[in-house]
C-alpha positions in Angstrom: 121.1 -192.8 126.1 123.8 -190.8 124.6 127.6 -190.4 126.3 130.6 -188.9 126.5 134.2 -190.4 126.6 137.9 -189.0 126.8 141.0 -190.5 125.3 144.5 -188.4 126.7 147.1 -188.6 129.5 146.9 -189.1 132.7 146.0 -185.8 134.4 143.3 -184.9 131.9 141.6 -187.9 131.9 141.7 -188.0 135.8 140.3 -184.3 135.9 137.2 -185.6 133.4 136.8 -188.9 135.8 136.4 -186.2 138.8 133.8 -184.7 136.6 131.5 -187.8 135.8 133.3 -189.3 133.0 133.1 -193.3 133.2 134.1 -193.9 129.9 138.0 -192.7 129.8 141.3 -194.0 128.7 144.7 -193.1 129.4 147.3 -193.0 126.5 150.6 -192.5 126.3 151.3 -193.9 122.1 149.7 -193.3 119.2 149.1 -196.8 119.0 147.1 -197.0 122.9 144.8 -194.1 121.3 144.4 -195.5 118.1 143.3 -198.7 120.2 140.7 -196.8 122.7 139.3 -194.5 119.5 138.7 -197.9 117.8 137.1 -199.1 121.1 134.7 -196.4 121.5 133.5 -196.0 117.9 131.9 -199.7 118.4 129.8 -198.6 121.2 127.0 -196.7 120.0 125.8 -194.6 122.9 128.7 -192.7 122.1 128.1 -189.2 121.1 130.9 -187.3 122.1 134.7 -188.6 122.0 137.1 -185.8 123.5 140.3 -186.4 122.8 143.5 -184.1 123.6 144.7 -182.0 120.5 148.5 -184.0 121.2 146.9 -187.3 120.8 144.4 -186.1 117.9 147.6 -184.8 115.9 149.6 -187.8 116.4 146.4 -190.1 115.0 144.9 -187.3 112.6 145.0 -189.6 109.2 143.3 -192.6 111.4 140.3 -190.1 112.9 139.4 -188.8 109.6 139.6 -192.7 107.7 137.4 -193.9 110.7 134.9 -190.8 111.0 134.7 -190.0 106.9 131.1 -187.7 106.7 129.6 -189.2 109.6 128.4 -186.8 112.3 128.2 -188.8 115.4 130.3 -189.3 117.3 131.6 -185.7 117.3 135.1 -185.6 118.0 136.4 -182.7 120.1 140.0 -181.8 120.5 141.2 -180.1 123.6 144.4 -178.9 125.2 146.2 -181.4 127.5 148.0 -179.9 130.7 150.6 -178.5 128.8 148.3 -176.0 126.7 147.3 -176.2 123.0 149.2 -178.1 120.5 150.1 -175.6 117.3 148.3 -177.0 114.1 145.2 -178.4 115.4 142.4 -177.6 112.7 139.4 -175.7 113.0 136.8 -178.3 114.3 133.8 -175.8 113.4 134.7 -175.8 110.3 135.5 -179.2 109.6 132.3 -180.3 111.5 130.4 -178.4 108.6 132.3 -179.6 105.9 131.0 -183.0 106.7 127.5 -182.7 107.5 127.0 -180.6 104.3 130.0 -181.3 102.1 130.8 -177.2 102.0 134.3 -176.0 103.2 133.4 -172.8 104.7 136.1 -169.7 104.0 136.3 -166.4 105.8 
């Protein structure tokens, strides 16, 4: 049985625990996300790990070491309370690029 889980701050992770979410942890460092990412890549009924574009940004260099070409879990990227963060990539196209090794261009 596959699940979801979401790493951010306090508000959005509360607003995905109202929603069902059991897995969930609330970061407020690059280090604390770094530390639940880590955690939830181990359990494998994880299929989805949402994380807030903020946090993804600040730990961008560690996602893409720990995730390489793997598809699962897919990694989604939201905006916290405070809206989207500027320079987030597009998770589309990135998403393709690793299943099939093709960067796709406009």
């Amino acid at each position: 049985m596959s699940s979801v889980a979401i790493i951010g701050d306090i508000d959005t992770v509360s607003g995905f625990r109202l929603g069902g979410v059991k897995k969930a942890e609330v970061v407020n460092t690059s280090e604390e996300a770094i530390a639940a990412f880590d955690k939830f890549l181990e359990q494998d009924e994880i299929s989805i790990i949402i994380i807030t574009q903020l946090m993804a940004n600040e730990i961008r260099p560690h996602i893409n070491r720990k995730i390489g070409s793997d598809v699962l879990p897919m990694i989604i990227e939201i905006p916290d309370k405070d809206g989207s963060a500027g320079g987030s990539s597009d998770q589309i196209n990135d998403l393709i690029k690793r299943v099939i090794g093709v960067e796709m261009v406009k």
